[in-house]
C-alpha positions as CSV (number, residue, x, y, z in Angstrom):
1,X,50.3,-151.0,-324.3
2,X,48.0,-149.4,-327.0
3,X,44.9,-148.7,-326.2
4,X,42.4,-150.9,-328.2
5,X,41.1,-149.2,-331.4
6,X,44.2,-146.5,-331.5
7,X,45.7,-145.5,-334.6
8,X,48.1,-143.5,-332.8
9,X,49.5,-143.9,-329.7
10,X,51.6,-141.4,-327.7
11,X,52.8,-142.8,-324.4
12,X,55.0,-140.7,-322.0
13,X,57.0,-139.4,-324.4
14,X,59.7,-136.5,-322.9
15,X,61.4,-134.7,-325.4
16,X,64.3,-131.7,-325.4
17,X,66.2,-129.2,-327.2
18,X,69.6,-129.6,-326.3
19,X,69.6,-129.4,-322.4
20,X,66.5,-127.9,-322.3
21,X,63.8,-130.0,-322.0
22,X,60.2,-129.6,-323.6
23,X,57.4,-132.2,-323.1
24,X,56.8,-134.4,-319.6
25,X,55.7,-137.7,-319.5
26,X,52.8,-136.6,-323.0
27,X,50.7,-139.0,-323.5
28,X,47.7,-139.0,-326.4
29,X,45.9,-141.3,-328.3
30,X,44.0,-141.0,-331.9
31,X,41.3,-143.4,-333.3
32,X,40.2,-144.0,-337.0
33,X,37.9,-141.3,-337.7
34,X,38.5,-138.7,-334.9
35,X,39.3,-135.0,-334.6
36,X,42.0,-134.8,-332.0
37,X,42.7,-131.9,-330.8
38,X,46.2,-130.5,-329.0
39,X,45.3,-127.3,-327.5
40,X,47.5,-124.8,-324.9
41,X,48.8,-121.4,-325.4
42,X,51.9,-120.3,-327.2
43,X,54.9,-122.2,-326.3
44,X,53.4,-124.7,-324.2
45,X,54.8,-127.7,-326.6
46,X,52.3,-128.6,-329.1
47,X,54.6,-128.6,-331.8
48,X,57.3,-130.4,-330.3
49,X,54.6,-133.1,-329.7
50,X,54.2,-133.0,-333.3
51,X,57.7,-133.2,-333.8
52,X,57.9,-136.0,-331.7
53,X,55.5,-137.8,-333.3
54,X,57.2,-137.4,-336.8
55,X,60.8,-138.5,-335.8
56,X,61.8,-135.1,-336.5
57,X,62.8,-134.0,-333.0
58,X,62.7,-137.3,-331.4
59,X,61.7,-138.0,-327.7
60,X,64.8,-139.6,-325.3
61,X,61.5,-141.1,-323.3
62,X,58.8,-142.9,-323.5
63,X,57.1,-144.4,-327.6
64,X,55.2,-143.6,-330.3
65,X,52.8,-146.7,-331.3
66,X,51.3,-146.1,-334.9
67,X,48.9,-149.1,-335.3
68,X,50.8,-151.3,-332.6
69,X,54.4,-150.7,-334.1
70,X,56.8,-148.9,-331.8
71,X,57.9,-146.4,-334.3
72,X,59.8,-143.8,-332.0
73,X,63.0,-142.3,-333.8
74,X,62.1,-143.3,-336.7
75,X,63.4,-140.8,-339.6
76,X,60.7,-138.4,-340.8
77,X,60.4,-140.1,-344.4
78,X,60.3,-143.8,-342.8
79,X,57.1,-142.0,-340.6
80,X,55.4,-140.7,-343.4
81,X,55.6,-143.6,-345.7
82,X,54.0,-145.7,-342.8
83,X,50.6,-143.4,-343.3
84,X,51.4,-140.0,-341.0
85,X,50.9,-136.4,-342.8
86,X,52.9,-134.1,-341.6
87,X,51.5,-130.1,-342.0
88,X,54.2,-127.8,-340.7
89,X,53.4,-124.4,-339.0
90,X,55.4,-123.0,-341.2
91,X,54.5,-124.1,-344.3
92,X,57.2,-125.0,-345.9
93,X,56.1,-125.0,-349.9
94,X,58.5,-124.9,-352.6
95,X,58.6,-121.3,-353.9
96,X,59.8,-121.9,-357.0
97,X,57.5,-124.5,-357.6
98,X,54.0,-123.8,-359.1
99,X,51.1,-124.7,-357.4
100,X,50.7,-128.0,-360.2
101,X,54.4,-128.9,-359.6
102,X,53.9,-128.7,-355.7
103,X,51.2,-131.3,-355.9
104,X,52.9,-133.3,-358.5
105,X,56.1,-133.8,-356.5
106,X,54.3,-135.1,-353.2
107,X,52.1,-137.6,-354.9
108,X,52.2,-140.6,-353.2
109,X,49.5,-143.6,-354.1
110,X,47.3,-144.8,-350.9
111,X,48.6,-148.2,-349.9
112,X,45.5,-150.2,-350.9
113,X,44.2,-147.5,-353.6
114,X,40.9,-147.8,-353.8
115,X,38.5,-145.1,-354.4
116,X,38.9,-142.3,-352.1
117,X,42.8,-141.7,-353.0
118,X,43.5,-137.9,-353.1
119,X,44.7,-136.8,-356.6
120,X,45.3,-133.4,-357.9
121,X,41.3,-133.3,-359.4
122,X,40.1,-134.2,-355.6
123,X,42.2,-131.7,-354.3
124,X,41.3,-129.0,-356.4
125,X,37.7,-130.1,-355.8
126,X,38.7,-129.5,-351.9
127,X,40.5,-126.3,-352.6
128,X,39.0,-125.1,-355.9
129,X,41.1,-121.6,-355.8
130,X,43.8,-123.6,-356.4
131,X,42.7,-124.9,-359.7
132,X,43.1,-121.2,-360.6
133,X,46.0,-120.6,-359.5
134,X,47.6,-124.1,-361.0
135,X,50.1,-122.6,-363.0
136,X,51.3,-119.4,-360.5
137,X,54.7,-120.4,-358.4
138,X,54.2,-120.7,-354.7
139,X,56.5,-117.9,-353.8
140,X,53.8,-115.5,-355.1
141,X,50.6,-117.4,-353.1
142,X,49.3,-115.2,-350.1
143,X,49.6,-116.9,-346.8
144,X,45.8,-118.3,-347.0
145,X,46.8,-119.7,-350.5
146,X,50.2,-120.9,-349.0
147,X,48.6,-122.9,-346.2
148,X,45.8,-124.3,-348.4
149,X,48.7,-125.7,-350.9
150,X,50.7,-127.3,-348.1
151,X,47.7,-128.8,-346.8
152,X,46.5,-130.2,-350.3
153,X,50.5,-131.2,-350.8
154,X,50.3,-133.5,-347.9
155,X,47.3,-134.8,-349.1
156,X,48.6,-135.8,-352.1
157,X,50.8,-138.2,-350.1
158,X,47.6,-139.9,-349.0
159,X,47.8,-140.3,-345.5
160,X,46.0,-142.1,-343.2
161,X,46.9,-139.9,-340.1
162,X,47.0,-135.9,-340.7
163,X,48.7,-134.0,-338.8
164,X,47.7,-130.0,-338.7
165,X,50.3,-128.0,-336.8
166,X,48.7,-124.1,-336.2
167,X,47.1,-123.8,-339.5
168,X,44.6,-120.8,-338.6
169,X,47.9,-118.9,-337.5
170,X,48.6,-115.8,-339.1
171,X,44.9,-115.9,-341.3
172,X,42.2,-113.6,-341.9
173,X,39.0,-114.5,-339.9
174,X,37.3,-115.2,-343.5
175,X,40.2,-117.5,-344.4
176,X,40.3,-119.1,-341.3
177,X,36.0,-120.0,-341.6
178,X,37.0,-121.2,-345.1
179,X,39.7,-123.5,-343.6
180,X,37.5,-124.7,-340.8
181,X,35.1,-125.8,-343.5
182,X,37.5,-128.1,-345.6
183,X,39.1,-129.5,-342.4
184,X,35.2,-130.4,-341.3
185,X,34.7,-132.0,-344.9
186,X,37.9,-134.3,-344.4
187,X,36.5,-135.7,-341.0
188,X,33.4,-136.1,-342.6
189,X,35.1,-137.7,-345.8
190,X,36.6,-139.9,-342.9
191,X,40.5,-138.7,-342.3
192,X,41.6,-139.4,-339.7
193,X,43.2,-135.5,-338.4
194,X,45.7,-134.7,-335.0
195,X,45.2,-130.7,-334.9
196,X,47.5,-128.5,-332.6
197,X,46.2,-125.0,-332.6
198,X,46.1,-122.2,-330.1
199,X,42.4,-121.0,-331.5
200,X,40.3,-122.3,-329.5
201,X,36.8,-121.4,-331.1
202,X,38.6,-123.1,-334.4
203,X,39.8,-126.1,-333.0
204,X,36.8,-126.6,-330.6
205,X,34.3,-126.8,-333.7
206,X,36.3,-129.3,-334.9
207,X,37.0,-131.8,-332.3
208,X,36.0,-134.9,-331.2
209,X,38.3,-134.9,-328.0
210,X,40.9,-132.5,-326.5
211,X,44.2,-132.8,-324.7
212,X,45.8,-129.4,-323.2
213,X,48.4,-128.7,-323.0
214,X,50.5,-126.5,-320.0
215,X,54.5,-126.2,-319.3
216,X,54.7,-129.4,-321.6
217,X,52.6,-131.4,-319.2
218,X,49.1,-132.6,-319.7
219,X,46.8,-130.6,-318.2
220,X,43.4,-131.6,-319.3
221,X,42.0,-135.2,-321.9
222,X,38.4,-135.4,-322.1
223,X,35.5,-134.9,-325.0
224,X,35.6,-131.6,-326.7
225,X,31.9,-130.9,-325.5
226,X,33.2,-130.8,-322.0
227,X,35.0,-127.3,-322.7
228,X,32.6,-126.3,-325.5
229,X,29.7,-126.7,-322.8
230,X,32.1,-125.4,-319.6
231,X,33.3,-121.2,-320.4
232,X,34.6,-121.3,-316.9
233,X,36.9,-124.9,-317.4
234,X,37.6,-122.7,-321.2
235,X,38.6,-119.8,-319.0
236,X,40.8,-121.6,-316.6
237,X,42.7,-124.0,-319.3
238,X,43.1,-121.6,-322.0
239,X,42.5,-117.8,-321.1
240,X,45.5,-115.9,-322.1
């Protein structure tokens, strides 16, 4: 049963590859607002709970509640048109595309409207080095530029969920602080934001609460202050 208040909740869910098997009895939850965090060292499963969560690797256990509605196995495209943004770790931008053409294909009104709908001005406001590179084809962005494009692409499908798989991987530190700052302005804007990452100084700035992650188990679900505050639980969680 979902847990009063939840956008988004994960319960139990046990996924695989084939025969071999990934996540354990995961279980998460997301409220309006919030900063969730999914943290855990390479290969622990955070992106197959992201997977999971977006119907494209679906769990054979356990659900996936999005406002109440059982919607596990559900087809990526029925997930996303029910409100959940999908950022992949590995981008995936259309290289041929430009940067305008990008942002134009994914556009996607916010059921409601209203107001605080992402367009292409807002997201250039968000991202303003994209305004200058409107017209340049994606193929040709550096992977800073890449990552802030697919981020402002799934924005412009006006979710009410984002979901941020890894995207401080493979950054320069300044890019990364840059990145940090927008993802901050979108919580404070009031998105609603599921992150996986394996930085922890990043994600721990961010978050509201945490859940590690370990062999595709739980390990750990509490406020982000209580690893922020703790170097020695830090230490034991998430030391490499």
């Amino acid at each position: 049963m979902m847990a009063r208040g939840a956008l988004l909740d994960v319960h139990a869910i046990e996924t695989a590859y084939g025969l071999s098997r990934v996540l354990f009895g995961v279980s998460i939850e997301v409220h309006p607002g919030e900063c969730v965090c999914l943290l855990g060292r390479n290969g622990v499963g955070k992106t197959t709970t992201m997977r999971s969560i977006m119907g494209l690797t679906p769990p054979h256990a356990g659900r996936v509640l999005w406002r109440g509605r059982d919607i596990t196995g559900w087809p990526a495209y029925r997930v996303a048109r029910a409100g959940l943004g999908f950022v992949p770790e590995d981008r995936r931008i259309f290289a041929d595309l430009t940067v305008w053409e990008n942002l134009d294909v994914a556009s996607r009104a916010a059921r409601g409207g209203g107001s605080k709908q992402f367009s292409i001005e807002r997201v250039f406001d968000l991202f303003p080095k994209l305004r200058e590179l409107t017209g340049r084809n994606g193929g040709f962005l550096s992977g800073g530029e890449q990552q802030m494009l697919t981020i402002a692409r799934t924005l412009m499908g006006n979710p009410e969920l984002l979901l941020l798989d890894e995207p401080s991987e493979g950054l320069a530190p300044i890019v990364v602080d840059h990145l940090g700052e927008q993802i901050a302005r979108l919580k404070r804007d009031g998105l609603t934001i599921l992150l996986a990452e394996q930085n922890v100084e990043f994600s721990l700035a961010l978050a509201d609460r945490v859940y590690v992650l370990e062999k595709g188990a739980l390990r750990f679900s509490g406020p982000a202050s209580a690893l922020r505050d703790n170097e020695a639980l830090r230490h034991e969680l998430l030391a490499l």
